[in-house]
C-alpha positions as CSV (number, residue, x, y, z in Angstrom):
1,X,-5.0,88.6,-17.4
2,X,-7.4,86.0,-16.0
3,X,-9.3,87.8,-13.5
4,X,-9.5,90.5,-16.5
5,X,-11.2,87.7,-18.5
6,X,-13.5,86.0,-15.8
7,X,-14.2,89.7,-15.1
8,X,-15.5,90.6,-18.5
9,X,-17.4,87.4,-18.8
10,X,-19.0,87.7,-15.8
11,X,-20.0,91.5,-17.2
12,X,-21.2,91.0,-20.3
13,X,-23.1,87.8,-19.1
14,X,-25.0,90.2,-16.4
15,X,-25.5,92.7,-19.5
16,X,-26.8,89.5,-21.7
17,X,-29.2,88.5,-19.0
18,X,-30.8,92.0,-18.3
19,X,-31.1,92.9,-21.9
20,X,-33.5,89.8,-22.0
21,X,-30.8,88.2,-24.8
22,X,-30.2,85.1,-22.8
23,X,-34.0,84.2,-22.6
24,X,-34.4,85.2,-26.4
25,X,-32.2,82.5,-26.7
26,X,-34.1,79.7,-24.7
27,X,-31.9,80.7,-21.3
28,X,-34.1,81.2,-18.0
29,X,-31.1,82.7,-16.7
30,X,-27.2,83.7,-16.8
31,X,-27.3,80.7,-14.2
32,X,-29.2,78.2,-16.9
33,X,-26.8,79.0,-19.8
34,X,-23.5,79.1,-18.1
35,X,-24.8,75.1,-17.0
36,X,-27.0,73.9,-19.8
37,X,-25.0,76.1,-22.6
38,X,-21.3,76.8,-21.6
39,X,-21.1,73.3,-20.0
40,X,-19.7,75.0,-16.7
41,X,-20.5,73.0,-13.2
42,X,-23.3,74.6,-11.0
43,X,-20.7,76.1,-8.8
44,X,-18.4,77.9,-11.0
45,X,-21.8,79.2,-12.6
46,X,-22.9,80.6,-9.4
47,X,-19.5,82.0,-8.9
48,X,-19.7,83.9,-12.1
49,X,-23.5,85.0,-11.7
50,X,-22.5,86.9,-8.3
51,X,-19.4,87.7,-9.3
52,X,-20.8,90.3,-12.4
53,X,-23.6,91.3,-9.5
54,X,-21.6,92.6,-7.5
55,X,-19.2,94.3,-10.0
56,X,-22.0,95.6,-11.8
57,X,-22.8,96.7,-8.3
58,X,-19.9,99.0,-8.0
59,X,-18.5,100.5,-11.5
60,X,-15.4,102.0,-10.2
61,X,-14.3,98.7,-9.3
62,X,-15.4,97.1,-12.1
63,X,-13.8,99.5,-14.7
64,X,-10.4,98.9,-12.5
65,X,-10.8,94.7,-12.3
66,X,-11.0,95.5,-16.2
67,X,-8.1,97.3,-16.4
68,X,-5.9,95.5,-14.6
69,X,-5.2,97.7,-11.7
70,X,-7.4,95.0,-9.0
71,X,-7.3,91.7,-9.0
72,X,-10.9,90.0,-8.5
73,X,-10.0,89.0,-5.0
74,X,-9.6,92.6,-3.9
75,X,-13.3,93.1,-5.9
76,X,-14.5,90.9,-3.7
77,X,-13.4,92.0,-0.1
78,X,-14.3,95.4,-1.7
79,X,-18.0,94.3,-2.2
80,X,-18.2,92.4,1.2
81,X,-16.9,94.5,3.3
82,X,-18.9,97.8,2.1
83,X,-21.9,95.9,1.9
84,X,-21.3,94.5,5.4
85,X,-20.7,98.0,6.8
86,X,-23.9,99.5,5.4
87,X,-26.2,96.7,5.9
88,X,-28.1,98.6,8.4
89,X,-29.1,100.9,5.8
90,X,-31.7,101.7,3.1
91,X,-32.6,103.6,-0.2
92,X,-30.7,106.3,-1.7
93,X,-28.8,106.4,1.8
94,X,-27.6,103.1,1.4
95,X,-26.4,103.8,-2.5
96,X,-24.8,107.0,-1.3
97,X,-22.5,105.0,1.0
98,X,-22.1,102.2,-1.4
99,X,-20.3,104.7,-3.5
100,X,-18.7,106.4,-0.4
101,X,-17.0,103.0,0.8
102,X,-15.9,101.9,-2.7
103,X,-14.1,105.0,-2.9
104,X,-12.1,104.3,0.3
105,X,-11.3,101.3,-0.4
106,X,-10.6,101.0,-4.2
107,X,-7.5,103.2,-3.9
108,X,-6.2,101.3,-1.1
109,X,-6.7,97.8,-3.1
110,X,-4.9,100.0,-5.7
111,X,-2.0,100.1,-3.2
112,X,-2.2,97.8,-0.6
113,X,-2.5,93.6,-0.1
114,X,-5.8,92.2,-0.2
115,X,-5.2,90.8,3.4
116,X,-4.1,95.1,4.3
117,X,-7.7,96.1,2.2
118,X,-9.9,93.6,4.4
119,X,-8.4,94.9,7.5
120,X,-9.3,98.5,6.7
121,X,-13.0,97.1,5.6
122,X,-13.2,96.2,8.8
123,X,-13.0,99.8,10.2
124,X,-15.4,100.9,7.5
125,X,-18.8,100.9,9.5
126,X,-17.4,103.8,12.2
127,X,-17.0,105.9,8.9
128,X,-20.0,104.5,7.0
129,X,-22.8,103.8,9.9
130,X,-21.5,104.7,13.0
131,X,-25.2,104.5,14.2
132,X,-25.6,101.1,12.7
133,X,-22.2,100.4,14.6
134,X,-23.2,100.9,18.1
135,X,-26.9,99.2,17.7
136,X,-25.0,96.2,16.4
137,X,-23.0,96.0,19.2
138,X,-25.8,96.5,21.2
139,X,-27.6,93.8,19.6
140,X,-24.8,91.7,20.1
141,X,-24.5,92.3,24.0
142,X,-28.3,92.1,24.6
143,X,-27.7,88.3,22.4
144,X,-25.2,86.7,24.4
145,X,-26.5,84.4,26.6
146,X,-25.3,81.1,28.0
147,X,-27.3,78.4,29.3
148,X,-26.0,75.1,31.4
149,X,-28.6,72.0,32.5
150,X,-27.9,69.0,34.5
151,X,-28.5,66.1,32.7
152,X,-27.6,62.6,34.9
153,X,-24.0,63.3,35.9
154,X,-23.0,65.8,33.2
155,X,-24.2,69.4,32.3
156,X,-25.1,70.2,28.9
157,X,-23.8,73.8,28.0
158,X,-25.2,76.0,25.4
159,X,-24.8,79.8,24.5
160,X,-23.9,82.3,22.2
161,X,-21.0,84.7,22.9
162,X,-19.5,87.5,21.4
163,X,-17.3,87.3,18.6
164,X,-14.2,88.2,20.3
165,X,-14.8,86.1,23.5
166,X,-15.9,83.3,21.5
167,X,-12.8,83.9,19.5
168,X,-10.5,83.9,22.6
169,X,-12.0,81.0,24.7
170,X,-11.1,79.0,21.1
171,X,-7.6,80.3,21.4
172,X,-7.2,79.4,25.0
173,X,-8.7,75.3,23.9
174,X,-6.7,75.2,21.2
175,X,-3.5,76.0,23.0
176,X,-4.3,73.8,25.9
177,X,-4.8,70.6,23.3
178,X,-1.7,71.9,21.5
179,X,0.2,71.4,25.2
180,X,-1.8,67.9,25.2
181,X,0.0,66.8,22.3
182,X,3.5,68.4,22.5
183,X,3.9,66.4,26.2
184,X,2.2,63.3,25.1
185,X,-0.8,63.9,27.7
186,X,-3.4,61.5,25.8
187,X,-5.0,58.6,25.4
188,X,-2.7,55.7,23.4
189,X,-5.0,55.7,20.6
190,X,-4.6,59.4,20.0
191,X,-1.2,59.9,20.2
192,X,0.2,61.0,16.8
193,X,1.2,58.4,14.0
194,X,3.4,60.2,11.5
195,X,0.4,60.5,8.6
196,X,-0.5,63.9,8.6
197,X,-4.2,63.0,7.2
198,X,-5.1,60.4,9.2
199,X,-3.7,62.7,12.8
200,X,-5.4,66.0,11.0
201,X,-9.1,63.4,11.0
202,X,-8.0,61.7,14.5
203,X,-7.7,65.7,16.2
204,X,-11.0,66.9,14.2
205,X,-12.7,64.1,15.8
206,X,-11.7,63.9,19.3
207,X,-11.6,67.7,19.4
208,X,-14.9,67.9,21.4
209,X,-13.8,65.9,24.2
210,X,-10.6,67.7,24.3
211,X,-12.0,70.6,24.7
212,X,-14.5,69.5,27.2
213,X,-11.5,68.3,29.3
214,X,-9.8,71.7,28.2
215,X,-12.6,73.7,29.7
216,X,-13.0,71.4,33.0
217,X,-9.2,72.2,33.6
218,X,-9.7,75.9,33.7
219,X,-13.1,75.5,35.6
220,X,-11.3,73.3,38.7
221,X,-8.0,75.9,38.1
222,X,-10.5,79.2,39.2
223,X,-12.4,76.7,41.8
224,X,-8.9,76.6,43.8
225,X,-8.4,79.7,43.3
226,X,-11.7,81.9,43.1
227,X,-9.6,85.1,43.7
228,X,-8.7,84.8,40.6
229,X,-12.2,86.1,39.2
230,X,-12.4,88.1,42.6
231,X,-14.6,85.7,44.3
232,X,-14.4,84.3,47.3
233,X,-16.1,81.4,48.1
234,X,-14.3,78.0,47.9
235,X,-15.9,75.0,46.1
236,X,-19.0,74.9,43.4
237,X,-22.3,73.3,45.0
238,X,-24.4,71.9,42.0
239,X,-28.1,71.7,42.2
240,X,-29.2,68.1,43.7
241,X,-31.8,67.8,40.6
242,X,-31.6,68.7,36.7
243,X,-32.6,72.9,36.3
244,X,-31.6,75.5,34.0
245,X,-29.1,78.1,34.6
246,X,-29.6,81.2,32.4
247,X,-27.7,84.2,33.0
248,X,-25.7,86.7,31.5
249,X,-22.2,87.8,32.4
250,X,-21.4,87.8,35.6
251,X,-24.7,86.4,36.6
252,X,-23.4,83.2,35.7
253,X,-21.3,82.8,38.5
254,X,-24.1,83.6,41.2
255,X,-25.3,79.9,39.6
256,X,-21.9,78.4,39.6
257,X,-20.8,79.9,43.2
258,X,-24.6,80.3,45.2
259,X,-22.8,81.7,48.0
260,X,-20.4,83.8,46.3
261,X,-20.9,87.6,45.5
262,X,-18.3,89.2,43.4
């Protein structure tokens, strides 16, 4: 019965605050009387203030977080993920698919896990905005860019990648600092110590270089082997003085191999 309780609260405080009750009162806002009237701390008052937003937001959630047949967590990815799908959108269009999404995914919350609702919000663009859907991605492609400059005897890369390359060049560190410290392949003062904290702070910290020696392994694995990207030239040949590189995809490797075509 709590999230039927921080549900109704949050409600009847967005109700309050439009009704102009709150201010009657001496209240600037929901916000200023949850803090300076309630007592509550500025975050659990900005929790509540967007929390009866966005169920006021969509009614056919609300009325089922007050019933008890949603939990607030579900409310939530609800909200996020129909808002997120439709974010290309204006007007009555955009309040037309509000309504449209909700009623996907309300039943399935109904039903399902939270964790099983988010991963069908996730599909809910192609059905709300397909449009929207392929000039994001588009957006996203014509984004990406990645950027490497020779600065004394390092280079200093920069770029932005998609999500799901991002996502996997992560995965691939990660497991490649994992192998570091399942054979004992570091330094002596970064070898495990038996306190969770103190090796959880030790790995967020060193976790940059780790990772820079993580992705110098994979660059020297394709250098003696460019077949393995289809290339076939045999070493890298850095510029003598500091310059930009700037390409996207597979330009990139015209900079990394000069004599290379793929």
């Amino acid at each position: 019965m709590l999230d039927v309780g921080e549900a109704a609260a949050a409600v009847l405080g967005r109700r309050a605050d439009r009704s102009l009750e709150l201010r009657a009162a001496g209240f600037a806002s929901l916000r200023s009387y949850l803090i300076t009237g309630v007592g509550l701390g500025q975050s659990h008052a900005n929790t509540i203030v967007a929390r009866g937003r966005s169920l006021e937001t969509y009614p056919a959630t609300c009325d089922a977080v007050l019933t008890g047949e949603v939990g607030l967590d579900a409310a939530r990815v609800i909200s996020e993920k129909v808002e997120h799908a439709i974010c290309d959108l204006t007007g009555e269009t955009k309040r037309a698919k509000r309504a449209e999404g909700e009623a996907v995914l309300l039943p399935l919350a109904r039903a399902l896990s939270v964790d099983d609702v988010a991963t069908a919000g996730d599909k809910l663009t192609e059905v709300l905005d397909p449009q929207g859907r392929a000039e994001r991605a588009l957006r996203r492609f014509e984004q990406q860019s990645l950027a490497c400059a020779r600065v004394g005897d390092h280079y200093v890369v920069k770029g932005a990648l998609p999500v799901d390359t991002g996502a996997g060049l992560v995965t691939i560190l990660e497991a490649m600092v994992d192998q570091k410290f399942r054979t004992g392949s570091l330094r002596e003062d970064e070898h495990p110590t038996g306190d969770d904290a103190a090796d959880a702070r030790r790995r967020r910290l060193t976790r940059p270089r780790l990772w820079a020696e993580a992705f110098d392994e994979i660059v020297h694995h394709v250098l003696a082997d460019p077949t393995l990207l289809g290339l076939a030239c045999a070493r890298a040949t850095p510029p003598t003085s500091p310059w930009w590189w700037s390409w996207r995809g597979s330009m990139l490797f015209w900079g990394v191999w000069p004599s290379c075509r793929a």
